[in-house]
PABA-109040 format. One record per residue (C-alpha): x, y, z; residue in one letter; residue number from 0. Coordinates in Angstrom, 1 decimal. Example, Ala and Ser with C-alpha at 12.3 -4.5 7.8 and 13.67 -1.06 7.14 Angstrom:
! residues 2
+--------+--------+--------+------+-----+
:      x :      y :      z : code : pos :
+--------+--------+--------+------+-----+
:   12.3 :   -4.5 :    7.8 :    A :   0 :
:   13.7 :   -1.1 :    7.1 :    S :   1 :
+--------+--------+--------+------+-----+
//
This chain:
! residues 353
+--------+--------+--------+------+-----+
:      x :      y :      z : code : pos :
+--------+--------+--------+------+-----+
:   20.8 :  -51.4 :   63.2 :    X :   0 :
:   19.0 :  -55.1 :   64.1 :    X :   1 :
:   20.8 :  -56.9 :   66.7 :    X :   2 :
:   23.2 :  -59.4 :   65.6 :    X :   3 :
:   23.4 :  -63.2 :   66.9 :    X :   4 :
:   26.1 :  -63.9 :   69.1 :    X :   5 :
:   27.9 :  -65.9 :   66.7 :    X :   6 :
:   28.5 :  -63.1 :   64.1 :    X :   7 :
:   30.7 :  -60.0 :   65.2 :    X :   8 :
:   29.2 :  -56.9 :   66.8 :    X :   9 :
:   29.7 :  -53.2 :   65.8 :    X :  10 :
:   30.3 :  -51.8 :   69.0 :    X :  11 :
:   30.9 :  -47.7 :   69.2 :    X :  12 :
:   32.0 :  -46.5 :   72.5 :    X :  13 :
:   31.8 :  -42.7 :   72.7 :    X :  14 :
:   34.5 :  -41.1 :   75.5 :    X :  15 :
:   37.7 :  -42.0 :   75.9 :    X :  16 :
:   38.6 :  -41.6 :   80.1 :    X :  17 :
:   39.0 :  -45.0 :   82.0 :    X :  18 :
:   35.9 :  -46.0 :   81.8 :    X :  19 :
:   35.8 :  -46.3 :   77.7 :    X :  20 :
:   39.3 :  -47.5 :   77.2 :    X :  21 :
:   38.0 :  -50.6 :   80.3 :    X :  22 :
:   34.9 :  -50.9 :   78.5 :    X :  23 :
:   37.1 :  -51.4 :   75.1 :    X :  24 :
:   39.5 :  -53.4 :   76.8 :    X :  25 :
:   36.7 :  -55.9 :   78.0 :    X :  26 :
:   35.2 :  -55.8 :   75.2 :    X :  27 :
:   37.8 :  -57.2 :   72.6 :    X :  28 :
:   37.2 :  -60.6 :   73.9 :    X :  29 :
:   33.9 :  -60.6 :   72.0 :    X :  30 :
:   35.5 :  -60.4 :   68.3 :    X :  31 :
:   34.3 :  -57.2 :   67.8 :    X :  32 :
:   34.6 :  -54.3 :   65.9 :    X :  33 :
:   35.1 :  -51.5 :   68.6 :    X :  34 :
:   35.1 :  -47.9 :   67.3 :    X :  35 :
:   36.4 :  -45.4 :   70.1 :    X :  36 :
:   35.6 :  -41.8 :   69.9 :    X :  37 :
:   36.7 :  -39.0 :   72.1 :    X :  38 :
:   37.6 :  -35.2 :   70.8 :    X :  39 :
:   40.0 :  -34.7 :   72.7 :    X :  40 :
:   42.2 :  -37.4 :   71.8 :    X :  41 :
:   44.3 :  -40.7 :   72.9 :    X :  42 :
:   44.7 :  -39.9 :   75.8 :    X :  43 :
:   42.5 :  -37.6 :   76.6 :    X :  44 :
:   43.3 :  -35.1 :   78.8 :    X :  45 :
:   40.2 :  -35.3 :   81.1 :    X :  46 :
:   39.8 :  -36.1 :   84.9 :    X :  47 :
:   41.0 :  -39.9 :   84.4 :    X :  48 :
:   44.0 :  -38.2 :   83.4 :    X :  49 :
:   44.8 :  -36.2 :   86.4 :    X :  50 :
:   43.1 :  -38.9 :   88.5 :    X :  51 :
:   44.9 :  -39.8 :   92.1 :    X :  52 :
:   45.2 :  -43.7 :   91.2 :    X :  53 :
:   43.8 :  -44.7 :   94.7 :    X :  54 :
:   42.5 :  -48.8 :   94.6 :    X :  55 :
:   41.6 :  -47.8 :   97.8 :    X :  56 :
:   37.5 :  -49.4 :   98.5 :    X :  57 :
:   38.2 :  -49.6 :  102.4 :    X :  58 :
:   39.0 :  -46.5 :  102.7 :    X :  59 :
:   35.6 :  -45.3 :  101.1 :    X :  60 :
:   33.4 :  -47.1 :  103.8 :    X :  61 :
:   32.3 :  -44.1 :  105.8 :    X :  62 :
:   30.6 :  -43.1 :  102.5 :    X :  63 :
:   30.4 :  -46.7 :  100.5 :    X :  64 :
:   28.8 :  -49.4 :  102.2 :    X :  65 :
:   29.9 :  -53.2 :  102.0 :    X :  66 :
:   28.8 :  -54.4 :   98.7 :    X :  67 :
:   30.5 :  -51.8 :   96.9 :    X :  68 :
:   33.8 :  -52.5 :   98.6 :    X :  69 :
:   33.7 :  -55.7 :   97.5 :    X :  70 :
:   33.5 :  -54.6 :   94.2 :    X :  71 :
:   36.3 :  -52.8 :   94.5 :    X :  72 :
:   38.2 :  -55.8 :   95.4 :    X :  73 :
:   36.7 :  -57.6 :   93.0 :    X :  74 :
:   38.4 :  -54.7 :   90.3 :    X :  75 :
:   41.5 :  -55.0 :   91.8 :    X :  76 :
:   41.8 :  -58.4 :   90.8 :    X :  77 :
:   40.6 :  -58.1 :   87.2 :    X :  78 :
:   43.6 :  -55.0 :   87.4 :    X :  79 :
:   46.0 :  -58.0 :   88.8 :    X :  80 :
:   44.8 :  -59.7 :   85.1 :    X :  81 :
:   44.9 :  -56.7 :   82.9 :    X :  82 :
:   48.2 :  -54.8 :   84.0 :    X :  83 :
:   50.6 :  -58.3 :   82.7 :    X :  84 :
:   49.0 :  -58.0 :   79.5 :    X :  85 :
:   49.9 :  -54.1 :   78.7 :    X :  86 :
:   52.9 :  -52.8 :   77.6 :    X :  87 :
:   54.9 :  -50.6 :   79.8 :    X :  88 :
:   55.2 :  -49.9 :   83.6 :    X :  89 :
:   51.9 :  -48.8 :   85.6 :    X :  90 :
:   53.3 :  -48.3 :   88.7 :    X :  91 :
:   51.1 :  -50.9 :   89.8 :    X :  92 :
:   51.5 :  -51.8 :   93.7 :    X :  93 :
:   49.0 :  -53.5 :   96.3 :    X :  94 :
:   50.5 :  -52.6 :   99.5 :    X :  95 :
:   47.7 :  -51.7 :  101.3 :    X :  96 :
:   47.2 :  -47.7 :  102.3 :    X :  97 :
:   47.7 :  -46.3 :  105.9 :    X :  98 :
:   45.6 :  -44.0 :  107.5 :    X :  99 :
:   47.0 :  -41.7 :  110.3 :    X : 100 :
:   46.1 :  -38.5 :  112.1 :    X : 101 :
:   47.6 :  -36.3 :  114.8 :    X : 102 :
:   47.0 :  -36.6 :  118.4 :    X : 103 :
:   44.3 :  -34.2 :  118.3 :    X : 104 :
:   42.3 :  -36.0 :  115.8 :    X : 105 :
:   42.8 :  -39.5 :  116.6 :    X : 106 :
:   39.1 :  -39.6 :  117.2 :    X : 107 :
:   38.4 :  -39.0 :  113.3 :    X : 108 :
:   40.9 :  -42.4 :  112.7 :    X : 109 :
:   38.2 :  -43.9 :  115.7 :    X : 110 :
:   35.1 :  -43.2 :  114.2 :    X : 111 :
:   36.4 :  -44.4 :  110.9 :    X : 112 :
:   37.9 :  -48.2 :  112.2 :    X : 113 :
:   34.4 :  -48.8 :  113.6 :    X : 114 :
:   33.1 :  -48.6 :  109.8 :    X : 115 :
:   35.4 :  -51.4 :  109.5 :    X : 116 :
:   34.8 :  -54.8 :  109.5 :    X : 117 :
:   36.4 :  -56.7 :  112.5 :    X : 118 :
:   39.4 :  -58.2 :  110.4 :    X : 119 :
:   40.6 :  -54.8 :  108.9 :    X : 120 :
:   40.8 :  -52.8 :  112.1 :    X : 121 :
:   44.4 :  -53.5 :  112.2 :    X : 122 :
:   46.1 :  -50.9 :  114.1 :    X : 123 :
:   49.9 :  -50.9 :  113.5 :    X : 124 :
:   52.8 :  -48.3 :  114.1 :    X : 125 :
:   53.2 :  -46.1 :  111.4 :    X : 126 :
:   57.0 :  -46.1 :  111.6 :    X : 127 :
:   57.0 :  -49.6 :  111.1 :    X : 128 :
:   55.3 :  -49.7 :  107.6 :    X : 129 :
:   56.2 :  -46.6 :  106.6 :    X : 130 :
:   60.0 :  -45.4 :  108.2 :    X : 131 :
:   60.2 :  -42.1 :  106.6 :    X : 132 :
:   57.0 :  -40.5 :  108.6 :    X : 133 :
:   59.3 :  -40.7 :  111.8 :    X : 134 :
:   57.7 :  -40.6 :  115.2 :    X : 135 :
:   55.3 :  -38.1 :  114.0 :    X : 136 :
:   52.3 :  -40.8 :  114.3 :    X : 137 :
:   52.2 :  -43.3 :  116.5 :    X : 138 :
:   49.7 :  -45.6 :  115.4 :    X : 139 :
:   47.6 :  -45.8 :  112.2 :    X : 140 :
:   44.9 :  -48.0 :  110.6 :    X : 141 :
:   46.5 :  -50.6 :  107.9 :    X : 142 :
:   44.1 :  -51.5 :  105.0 :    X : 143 :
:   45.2 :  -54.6 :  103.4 :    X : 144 :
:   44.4 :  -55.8 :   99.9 :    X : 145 :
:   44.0 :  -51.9 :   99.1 :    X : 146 :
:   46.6 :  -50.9 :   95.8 :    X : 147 :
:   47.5 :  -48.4 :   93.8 :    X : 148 :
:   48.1 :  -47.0 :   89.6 :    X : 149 :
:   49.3 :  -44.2 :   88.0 :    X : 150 :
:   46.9 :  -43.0 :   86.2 :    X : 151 :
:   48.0 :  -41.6 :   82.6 :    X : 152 :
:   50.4 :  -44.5 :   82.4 :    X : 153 :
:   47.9 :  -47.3 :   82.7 :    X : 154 :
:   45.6 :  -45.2 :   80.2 :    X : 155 :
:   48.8 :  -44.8 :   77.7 :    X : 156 :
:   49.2 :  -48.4 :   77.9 :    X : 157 :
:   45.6 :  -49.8 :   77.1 :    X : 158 :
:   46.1 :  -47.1 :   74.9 :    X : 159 :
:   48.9 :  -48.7 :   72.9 :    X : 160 :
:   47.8 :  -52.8 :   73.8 :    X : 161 :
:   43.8 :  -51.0 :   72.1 :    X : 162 :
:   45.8 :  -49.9 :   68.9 :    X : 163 :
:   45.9 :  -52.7 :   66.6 :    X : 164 :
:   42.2 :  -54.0 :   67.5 :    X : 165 :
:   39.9 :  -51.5 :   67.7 :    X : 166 :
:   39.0 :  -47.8 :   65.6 :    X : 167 :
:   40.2 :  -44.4 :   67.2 :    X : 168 :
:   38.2 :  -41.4 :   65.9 :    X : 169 :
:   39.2 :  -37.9 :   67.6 :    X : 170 :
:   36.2 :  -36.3 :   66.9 :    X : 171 :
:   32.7 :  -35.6 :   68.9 :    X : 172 :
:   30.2 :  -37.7 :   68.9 :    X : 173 :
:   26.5 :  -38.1 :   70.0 :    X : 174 :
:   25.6 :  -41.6 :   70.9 :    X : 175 :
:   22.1 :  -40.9 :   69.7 :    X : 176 :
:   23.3 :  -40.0 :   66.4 :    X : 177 :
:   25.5 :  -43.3 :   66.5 :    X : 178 :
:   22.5 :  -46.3 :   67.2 :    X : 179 :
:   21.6 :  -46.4 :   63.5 :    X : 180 :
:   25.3 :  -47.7 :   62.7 :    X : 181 :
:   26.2 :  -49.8 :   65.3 :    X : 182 :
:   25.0 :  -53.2 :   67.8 :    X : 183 :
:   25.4 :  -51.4 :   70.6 :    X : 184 :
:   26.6 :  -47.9 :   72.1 :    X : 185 :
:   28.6 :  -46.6 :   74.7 :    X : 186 :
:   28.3 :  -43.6 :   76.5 :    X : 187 :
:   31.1 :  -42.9 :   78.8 :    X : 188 :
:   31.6 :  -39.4 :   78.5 :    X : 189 :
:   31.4 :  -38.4 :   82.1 :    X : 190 :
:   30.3 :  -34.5 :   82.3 :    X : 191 :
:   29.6 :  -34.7 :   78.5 :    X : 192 :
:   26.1 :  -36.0 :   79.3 :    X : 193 :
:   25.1 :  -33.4 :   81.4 :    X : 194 :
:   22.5 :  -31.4 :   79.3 :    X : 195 :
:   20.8 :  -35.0 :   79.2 :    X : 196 :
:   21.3 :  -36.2 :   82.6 :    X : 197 :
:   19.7 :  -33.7 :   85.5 :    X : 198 :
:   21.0 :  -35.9 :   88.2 :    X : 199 :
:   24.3 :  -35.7 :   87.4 :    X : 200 :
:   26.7 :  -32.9 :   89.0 :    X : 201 :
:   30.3 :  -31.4 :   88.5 :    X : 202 :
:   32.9 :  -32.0 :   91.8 :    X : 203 :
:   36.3 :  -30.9 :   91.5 :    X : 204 :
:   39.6 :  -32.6 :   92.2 :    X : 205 :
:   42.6 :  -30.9 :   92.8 :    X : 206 :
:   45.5 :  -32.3 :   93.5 :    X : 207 :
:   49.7 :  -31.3 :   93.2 :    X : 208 :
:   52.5 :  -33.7 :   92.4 :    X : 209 :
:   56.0 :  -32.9 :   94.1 :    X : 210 :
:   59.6 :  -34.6 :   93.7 :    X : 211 :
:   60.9 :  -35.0 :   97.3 :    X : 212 :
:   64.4 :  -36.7 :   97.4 :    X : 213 :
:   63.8 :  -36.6 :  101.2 :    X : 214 :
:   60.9 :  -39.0 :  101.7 :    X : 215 :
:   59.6 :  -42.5 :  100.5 :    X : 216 :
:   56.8 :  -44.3 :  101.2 :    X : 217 :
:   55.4 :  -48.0 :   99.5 :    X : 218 :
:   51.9 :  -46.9 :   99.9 :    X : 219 :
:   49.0 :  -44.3 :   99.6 :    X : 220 :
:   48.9 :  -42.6 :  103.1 :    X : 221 :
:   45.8 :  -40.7 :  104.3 :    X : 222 :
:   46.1 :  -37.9 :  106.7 :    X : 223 :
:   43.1 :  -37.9 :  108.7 :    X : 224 :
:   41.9 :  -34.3 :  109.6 :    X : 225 :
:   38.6 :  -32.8 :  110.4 :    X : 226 :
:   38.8 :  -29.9 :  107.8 :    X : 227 :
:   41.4 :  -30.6 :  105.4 :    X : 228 :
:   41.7 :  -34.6 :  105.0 :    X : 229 :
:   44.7 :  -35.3 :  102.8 :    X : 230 :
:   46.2 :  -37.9 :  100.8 :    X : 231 :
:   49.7 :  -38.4 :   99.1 :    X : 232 :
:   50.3 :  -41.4 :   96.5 :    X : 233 :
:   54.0 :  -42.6 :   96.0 :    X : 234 :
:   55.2 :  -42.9 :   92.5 :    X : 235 :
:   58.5 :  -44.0 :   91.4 :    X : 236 :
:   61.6 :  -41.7 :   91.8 :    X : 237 :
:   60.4 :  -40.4 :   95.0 :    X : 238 :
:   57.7 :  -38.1 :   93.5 :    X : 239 :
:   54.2 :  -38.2 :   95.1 :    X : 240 :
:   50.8 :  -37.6 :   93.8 :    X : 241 :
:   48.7 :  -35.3 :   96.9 :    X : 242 :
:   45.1 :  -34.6 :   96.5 :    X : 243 :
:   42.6 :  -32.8 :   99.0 :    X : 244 :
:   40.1 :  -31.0 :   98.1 :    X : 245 :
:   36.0 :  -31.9 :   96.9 :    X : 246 :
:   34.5 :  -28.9 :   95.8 :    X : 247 :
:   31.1 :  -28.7 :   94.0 :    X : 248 :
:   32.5 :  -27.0 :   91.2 :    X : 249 :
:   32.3 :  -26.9 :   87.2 :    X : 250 :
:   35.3 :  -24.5 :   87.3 :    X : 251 :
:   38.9 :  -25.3 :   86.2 :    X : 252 :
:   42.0 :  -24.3 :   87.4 :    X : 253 :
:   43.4 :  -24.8 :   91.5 :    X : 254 :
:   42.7 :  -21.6 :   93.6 :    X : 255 :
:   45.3 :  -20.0 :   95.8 :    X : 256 :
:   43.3 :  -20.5 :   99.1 :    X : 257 :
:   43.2 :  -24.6 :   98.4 :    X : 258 :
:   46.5 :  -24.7 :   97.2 :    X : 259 :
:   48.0 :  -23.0 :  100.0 :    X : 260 :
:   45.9 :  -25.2 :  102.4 :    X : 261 :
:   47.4 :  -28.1 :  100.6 :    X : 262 :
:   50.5 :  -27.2 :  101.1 :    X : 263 :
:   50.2 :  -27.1 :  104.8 :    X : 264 :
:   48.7 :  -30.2 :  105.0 :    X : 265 :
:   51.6 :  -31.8 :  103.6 :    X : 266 :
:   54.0 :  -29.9 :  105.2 :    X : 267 :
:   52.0 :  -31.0 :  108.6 :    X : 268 :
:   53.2 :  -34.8 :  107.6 :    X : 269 :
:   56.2 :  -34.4 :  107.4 :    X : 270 :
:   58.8 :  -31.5 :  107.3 :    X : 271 :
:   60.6 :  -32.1 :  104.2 :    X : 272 :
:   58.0 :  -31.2 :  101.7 :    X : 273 :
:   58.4 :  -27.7 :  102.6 :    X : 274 :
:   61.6 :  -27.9 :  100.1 :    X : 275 :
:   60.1 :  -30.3 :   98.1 :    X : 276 :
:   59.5 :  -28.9 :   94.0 :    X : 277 :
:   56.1 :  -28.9 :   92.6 :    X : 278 :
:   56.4 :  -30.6 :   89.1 :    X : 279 :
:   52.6 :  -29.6 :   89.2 :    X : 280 :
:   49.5 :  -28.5 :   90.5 :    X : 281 :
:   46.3 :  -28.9 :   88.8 :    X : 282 :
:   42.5 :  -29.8 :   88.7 :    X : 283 :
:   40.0 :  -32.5 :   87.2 :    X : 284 :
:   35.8 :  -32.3 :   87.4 :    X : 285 :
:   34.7 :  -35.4 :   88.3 :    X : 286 :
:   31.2 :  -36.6 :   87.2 :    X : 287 :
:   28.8 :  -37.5 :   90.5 :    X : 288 :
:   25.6 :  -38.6 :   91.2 :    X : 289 :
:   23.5 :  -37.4 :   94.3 :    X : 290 :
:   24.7 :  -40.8 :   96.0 :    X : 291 :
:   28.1 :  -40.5 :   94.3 :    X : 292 :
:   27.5 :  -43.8 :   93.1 :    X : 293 :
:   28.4 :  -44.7 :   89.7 :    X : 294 :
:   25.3 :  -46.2 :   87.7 :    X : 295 :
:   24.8 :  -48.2 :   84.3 :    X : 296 :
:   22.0 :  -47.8 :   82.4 :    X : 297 :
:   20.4 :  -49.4 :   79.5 :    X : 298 :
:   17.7 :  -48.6 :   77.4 :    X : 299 :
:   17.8 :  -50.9 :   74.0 :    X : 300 :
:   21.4 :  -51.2 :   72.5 :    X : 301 :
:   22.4 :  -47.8 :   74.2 :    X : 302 :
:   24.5 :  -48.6 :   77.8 :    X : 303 :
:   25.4 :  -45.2 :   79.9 :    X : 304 :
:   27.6 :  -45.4 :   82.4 :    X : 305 :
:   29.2 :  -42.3 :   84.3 :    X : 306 :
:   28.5 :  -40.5 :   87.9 :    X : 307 :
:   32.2 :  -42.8 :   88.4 :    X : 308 :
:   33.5 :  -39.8 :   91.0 :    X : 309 :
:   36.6 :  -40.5 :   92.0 :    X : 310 :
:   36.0 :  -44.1 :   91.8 :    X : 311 :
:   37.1 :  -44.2 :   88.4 :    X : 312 :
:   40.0 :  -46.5 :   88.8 :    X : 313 :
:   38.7 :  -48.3 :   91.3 :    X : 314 :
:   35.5 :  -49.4 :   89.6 :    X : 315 :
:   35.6 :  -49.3 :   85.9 :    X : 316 :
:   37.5 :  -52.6 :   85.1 :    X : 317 :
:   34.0 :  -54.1 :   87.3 :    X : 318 :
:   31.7 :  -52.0 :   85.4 :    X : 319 :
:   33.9 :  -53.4 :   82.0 :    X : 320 :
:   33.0 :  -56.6 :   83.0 :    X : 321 :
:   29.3 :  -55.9 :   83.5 :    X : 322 :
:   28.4 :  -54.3 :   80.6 :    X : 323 :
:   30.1 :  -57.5 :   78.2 :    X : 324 :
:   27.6 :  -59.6 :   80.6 :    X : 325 :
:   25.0 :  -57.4 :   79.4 :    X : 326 :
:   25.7 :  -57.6 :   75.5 :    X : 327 :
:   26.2 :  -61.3 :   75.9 :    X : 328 :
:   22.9 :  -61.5 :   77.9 :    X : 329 :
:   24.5 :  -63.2 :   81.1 :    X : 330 :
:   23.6 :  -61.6 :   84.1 :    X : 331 :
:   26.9 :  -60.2 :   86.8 :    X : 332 :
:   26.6 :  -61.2 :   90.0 :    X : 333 :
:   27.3 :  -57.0 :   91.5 :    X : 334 :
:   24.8 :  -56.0 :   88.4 :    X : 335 :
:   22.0 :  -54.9 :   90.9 :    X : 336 :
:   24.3 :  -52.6 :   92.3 :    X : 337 :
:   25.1 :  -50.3 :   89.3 :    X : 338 :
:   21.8 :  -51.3 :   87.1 :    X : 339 :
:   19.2 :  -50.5 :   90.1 :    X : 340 :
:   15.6 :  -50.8 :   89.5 :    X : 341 :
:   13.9 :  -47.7 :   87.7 :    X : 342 :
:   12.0 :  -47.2 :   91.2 :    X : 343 :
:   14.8 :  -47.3 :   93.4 :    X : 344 :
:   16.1 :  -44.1 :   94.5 :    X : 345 :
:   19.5 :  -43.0 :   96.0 :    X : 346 :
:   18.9 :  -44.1 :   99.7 :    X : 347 :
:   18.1 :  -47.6 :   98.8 :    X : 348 :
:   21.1 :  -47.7 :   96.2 :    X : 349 :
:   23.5 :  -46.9 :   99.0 :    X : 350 :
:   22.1 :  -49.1 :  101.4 :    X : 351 :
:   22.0 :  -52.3 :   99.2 :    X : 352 :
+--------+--------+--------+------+-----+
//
């Protein structure tokens, strides 16, 4: 299909429907344009954005994700602060900031972490202060301010429902190549869907277990700091709590007993009255990664990918929404360099931007 001008309407197809398609289509409405969404496996769709752990949480990424990137995580945690009045229903939405604690034993991991920090974020506090319910168990932990977090399938229900009336839902698969004839531009956001075409990307398993415990509260993500098991436990309303631990380089579904067991001790470790808590569930989500674990857009003609989003999904799809409408309006982002690098850079320069 030739381009249109700016003036007229665009066709716009945007093929996946995890967090980074229903952002992109979200963005996107602004335009005027006729967005068609596809995904297979429906609205919602039950995929790893689904069973994602809703962390806003770009300082605690620094040992892996170097300034720049934080600050675009920021920077999508303010767009969230714009998006989240406009939808219908409650995200469980807070910006609290996260704690990070470890025991006494591994108060060197919590060490080596702060001096990723910069100077004005290594703002050791007691952990009993902020957070009452973990006792005297920790005495001191790392306090992240600015840092929020979502719940994940609520926030996609509601774009969901504020998406309805403006753009197309088709449940059916679809192959962007097959779609370029018909529309302006195409989105590809299918994550692990792209696979076959894409030999850089990789499959990396989340598992995670959501628990009711009348017992315990907390008003923000903690992280357990630990040098084989690192956990971290996500409060949601009515005293249930979102935990997650593992990585695994995996394409496999399902949670094995080993990891869930492990998981399970881990919480129990911070703080005693999980052991009775009840699982509501325990389950599993493969993320799509890059070597880097980077996301990256690309663009080649009216095609834009975008994927390797890890388990930054949340985090960094609303910026990555906002870069690709730069990109069909022909404005250039001020973070694009970051997720559209140069064909010659590789993976150590894109980290180290």
């Amino acid at each position: 299909m030739n381009q249109k001008t700016s003036k007229q309407n665009l066709d716009i197809a945007i093929v996946g429907a995890g967090i980074m398609g229903l952002s992109a289509a979200y963005a996107l409405q602004k335009f005027g344009a006729h967005i068609t969404l596809y995904d297979p496996k429906g609205f919602p769709a039950q995929n790893a954005s689904f069973v994602a752990g809703g962390m806003l949480a770009p300082y605690a990424e620094i040992e892996h994700m170097n300034m720049r990137w934080v600050e675009a995580g920021l920077a999508s945690i303010d767009i969230w602060k714009k998006i989240l009045p406009t939808l219908p229903g409650d995200t469980d939405f807070a910006q609290n900031g996260s704690l990070l604690v470890a025991h006494p034993q591994d108060r060197y991991i919590l060490e080596r972490f702060a001096a990723h920090l910069p100077e004005n974020q290594r703002c050791y506090q007691n952990a009993k202060d902020l957070e009452p319910a973990l006792d005297n168990r920790f005495s001191q932990g790392l306090f992240l301010e600015g840092e929020a977090h979502i719940h994940p399938a609520r926030t996609m229900q509601a774009l969901i429902k504020a998406l309805q009336n403006n753009i197309i839902f088709k449940q059916e698969a679809a192959n962007p190549q097959d779609l370029l004839a018909s529309y302006d531009t195409v989105i590809d956001c299918r994550g692990m869907g792209t696979q076959n075409d894409d030999p850089d990307l990789r499959s990396v398993k989340g598992e995670l277990a959501i628990v009711h415990n009348p017992e315990f509260s907390l008003s923000r993500p903690v992280r357990l700091m630990h040098p084989r098991y690192p956990l971290y436990i996500v409060p949601r309303q009515g005293n249930i709590f979102m935990i997650g631990a593992t990585i695994i380089e995996s394409e496999g579904e399902g949670v094995s007993l080993r990891s869930g067991m492990e998981l399970m001790s881990a919480l129990s470790s911070l703080h005693p009255s999980f052991a009775d808590a009840k699982i509501i569930e325990i389950t599993s989500g493969v993320r799509p990664s890059y070597p880097d674990n980077l996301p990256r857009i690309r663009r080649h003609k009216n095609l834009i990918s975008c994927n390797g989003l890890f388990r930054h999904g949340f985090l960094l799809s609303p910026i990555m929404a906002e870069i690709i409408g730069c990109e069909i309006e022909g404005k250039k982002h001020s973070k694009r360099d970051l997720f559209l690098p140069a064909p010659q850079d590789n993976n150590q320069k894109r980290s180290a931007a």
